[in-house]
ChimeraX commands (.cxc) that place a marker at each C-alpha (Angstrom):
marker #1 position 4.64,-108.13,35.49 radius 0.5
marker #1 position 0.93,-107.92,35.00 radius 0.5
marker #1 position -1.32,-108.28,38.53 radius 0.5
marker #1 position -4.79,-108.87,38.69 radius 0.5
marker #1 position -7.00,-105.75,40.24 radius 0.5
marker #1 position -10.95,-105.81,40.92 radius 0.5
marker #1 position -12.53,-102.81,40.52 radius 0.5
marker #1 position -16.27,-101.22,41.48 radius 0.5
marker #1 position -17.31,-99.06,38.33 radius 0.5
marker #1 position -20.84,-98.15,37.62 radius 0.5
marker #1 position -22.73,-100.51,35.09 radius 0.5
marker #1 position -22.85,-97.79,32.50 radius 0.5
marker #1 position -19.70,-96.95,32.60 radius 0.5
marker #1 position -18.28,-100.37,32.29 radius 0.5
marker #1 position -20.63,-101.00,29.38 radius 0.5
marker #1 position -19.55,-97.68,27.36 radius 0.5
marker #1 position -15.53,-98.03,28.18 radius 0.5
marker #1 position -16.13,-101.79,26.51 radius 0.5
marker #1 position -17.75,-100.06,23.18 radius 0.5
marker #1 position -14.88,-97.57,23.29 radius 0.5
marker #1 position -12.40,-100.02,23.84 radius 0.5
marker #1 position -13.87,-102.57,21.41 radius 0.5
marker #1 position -14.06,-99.41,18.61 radius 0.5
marker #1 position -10.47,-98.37,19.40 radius 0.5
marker #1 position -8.85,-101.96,19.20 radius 0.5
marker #1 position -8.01,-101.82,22.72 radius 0.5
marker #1 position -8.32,-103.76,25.81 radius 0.5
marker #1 position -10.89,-102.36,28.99 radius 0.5
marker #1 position -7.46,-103.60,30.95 radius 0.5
marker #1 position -5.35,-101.80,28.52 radius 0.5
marker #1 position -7.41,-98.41,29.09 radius 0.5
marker #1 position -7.32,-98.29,32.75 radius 0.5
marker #1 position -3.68,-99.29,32.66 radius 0.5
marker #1 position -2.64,-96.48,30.49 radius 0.5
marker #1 position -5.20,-94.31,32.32 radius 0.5
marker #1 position -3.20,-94.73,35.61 radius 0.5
marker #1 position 0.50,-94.67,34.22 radius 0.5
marker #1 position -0.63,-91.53,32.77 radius 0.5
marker #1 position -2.25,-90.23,36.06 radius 0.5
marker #1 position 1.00,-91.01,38.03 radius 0.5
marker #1 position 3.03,-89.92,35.35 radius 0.5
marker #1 position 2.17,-86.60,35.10 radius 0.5
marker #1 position 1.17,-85.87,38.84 radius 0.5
marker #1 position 3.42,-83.29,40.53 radius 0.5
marker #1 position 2.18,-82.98,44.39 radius 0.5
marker #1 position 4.99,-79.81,44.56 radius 0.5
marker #1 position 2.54,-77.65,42.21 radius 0.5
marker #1 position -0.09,-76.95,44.30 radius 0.5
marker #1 position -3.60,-74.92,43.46 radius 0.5
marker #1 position -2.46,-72.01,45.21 radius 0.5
marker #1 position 0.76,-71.93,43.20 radius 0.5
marker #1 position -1.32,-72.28,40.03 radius 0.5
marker #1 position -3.33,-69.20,41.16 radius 0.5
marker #1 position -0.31,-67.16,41.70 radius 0.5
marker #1 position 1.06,-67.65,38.40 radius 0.5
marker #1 position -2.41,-67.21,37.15 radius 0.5
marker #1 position -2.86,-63.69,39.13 radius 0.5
marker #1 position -2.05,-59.86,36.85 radius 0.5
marker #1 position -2.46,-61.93,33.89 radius 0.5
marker #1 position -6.25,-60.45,33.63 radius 0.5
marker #1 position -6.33,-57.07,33.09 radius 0.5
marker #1 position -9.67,-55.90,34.52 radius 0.5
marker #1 position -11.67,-52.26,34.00 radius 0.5
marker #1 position -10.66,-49.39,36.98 radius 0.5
marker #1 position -14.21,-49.59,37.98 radius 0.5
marker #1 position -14.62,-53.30,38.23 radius 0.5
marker #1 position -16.62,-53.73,41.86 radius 0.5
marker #1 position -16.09,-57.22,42.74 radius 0.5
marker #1 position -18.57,-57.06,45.29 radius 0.5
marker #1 position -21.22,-56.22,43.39 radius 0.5
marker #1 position -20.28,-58.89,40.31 radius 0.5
marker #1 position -20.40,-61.66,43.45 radius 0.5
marker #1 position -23.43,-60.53,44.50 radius 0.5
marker #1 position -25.29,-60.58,40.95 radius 0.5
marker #1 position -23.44,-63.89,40.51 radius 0.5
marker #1 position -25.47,-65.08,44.29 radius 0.5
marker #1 position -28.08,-63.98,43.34 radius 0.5
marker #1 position -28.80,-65.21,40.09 radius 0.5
marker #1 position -27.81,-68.80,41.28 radius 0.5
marker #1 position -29.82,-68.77,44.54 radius 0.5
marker #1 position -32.90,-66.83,44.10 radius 0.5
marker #1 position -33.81,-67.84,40.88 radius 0.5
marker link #1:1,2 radius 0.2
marker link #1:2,3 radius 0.2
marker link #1:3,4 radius 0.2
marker link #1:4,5 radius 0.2
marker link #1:5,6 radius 0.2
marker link #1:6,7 radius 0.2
marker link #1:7,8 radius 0.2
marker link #1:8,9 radius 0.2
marker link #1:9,10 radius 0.2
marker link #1:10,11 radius 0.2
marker link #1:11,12 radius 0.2
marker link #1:12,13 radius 0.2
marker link #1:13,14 radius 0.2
marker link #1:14,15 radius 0.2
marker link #1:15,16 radius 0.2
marker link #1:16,17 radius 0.2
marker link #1:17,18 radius 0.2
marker link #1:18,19 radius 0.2
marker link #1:19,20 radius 0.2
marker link #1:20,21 radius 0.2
marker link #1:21,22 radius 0.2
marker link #1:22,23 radius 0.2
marker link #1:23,24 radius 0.2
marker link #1:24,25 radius 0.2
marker link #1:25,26 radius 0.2
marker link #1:26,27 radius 0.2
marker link #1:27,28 radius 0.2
marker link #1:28,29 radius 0.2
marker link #1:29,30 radius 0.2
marker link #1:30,31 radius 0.2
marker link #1:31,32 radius 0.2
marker link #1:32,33 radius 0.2
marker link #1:33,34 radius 0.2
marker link #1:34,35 radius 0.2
marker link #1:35,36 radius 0.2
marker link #1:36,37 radius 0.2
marker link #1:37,38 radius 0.2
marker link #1:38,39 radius 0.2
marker link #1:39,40 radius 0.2
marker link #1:40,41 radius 0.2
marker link #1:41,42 radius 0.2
marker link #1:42,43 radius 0.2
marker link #1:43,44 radius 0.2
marker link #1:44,45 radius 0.2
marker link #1:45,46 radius 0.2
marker link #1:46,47 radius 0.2
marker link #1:47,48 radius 0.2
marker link #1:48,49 radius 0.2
marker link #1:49,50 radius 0.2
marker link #1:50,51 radius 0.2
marker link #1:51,52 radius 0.2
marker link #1:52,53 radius 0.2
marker link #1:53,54 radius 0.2
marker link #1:54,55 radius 0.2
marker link #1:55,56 radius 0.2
marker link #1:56,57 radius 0.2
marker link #1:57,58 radius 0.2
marker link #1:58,59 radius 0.2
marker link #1:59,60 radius 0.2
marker link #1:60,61 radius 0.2
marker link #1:61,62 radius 0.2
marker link #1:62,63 radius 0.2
marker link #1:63,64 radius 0.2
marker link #1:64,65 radius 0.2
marker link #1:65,66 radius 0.2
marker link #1:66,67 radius 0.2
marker link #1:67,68 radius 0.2
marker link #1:68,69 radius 0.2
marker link #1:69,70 radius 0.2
marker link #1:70,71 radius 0.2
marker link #1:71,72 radius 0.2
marker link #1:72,73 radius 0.2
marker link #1:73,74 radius 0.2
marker link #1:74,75 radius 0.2
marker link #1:75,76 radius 0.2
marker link #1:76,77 radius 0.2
marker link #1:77,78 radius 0.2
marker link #1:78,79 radius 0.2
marker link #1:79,80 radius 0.2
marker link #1:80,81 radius 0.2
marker link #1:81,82 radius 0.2
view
């Protein structure tokens, strides 16, 4: 069962998901359908970031002398002062 929904979207974007939609045979409805079913498809709330980190963590092997400290502060520094 199909209801209607109203949506705010920027002009531009409206005007380039038509094109798309229009060069892929599709509806703008049809995108943003599958767009959400896919979204709340594949959205586990139970994994969270930190988990992901976790996992993620001794998979990088980094140099003995690696000084984190001073790779953050180059990394500040570049970004702020420049």
């Amino acid at each position: 069962m199909s209801k209607k929904l109203t949506l705010n979207v920027d002009e531009n974007v409206i005007e380039k998901a038509k094109i798309y939609a229009q060069k892929t045979g599709r509806s703008l409805s049809g995108l943003v359908e599958n767009y959400l079913k896919n979204l709340v498809d594949h959205h586990h709330p139970e994994i969270t970031l930190e988990d992901k980190i976790t996992r993620l963590s001794g998979k990088i092997q980094l140099p003995a002398d690696f000084d984190e400290d001073k790779i953050l502060k180059e990394y500040f520094e570049e970004k702020h002062l420049k």
